[in-house]
N, C-alpha and C positions, 0 to 999 in steps of 0.2 A: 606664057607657060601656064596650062594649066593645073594645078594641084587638086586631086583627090580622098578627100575621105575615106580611112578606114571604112569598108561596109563590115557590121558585127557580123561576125560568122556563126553562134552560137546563142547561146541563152543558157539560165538559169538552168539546175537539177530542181526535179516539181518535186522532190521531196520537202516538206517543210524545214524551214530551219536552215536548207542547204545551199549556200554559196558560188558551188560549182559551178565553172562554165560548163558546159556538153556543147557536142557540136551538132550545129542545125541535123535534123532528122532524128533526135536520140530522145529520151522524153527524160533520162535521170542518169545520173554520175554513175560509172561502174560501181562503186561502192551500194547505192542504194538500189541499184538493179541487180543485183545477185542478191541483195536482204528477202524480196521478193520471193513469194513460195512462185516452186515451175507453173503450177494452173493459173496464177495472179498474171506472169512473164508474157503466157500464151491467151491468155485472154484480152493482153493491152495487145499483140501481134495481130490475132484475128481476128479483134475489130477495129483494126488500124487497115487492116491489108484487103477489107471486106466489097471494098470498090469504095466508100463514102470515106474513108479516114479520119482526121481527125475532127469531122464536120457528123458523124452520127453520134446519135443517141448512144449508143451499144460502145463505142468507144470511149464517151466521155464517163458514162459507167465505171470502164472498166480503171481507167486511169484513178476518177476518184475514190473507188476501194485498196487500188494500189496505194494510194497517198496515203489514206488512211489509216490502212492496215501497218503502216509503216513510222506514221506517228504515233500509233500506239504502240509499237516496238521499242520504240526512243522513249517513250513515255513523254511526247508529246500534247500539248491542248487542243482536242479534236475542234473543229470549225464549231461547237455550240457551245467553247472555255472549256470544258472539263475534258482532266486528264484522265486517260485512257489507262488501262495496264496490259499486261500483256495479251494481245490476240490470243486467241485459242488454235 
């Protein structure tokens, strides 16, 4: 008999801080994807969907402003330690 290993279906929300599973294809927990302004939402979609995915420049971009933008909402420690305050 052979027995099989759970394969992990998901991964982490790339928000900081956030625990979440999401399931394979989703980049963050509904929660911190709707925190997200709409032009932030459409800019991870457009250079996600642009033929390169999550393999271009222009998407990895757009993902790290999302994070970002997002840790300073939470008033999170931006990747250089210092806390951020609210985005504009």
């Amino acid at each position: 008999m052979t027995v099989y290993a759970p394969r992990r279906q998901g991964h982490e929300c790339a928000a900081r801080g956030c625990d979440v599973q999401v399931a394979r294809g989703m980049l963050m927990c509904r929660r911190h994807w709707w925190m997200l302004r709409p032009s932030m939402r459409d800019a991870v979609w457009a250079t996600y969907l642009d033929g390169k995915g999550i393999l271009s420049d222009g998407y990895r971009q757009a993902v790290d402003d999302a994070v970002e933008y997002l840790a300073a909402k939470e008033g999170i420690a931006s990747l250089s330690g210092h806390t951020t305050g609210e985005p504009a």
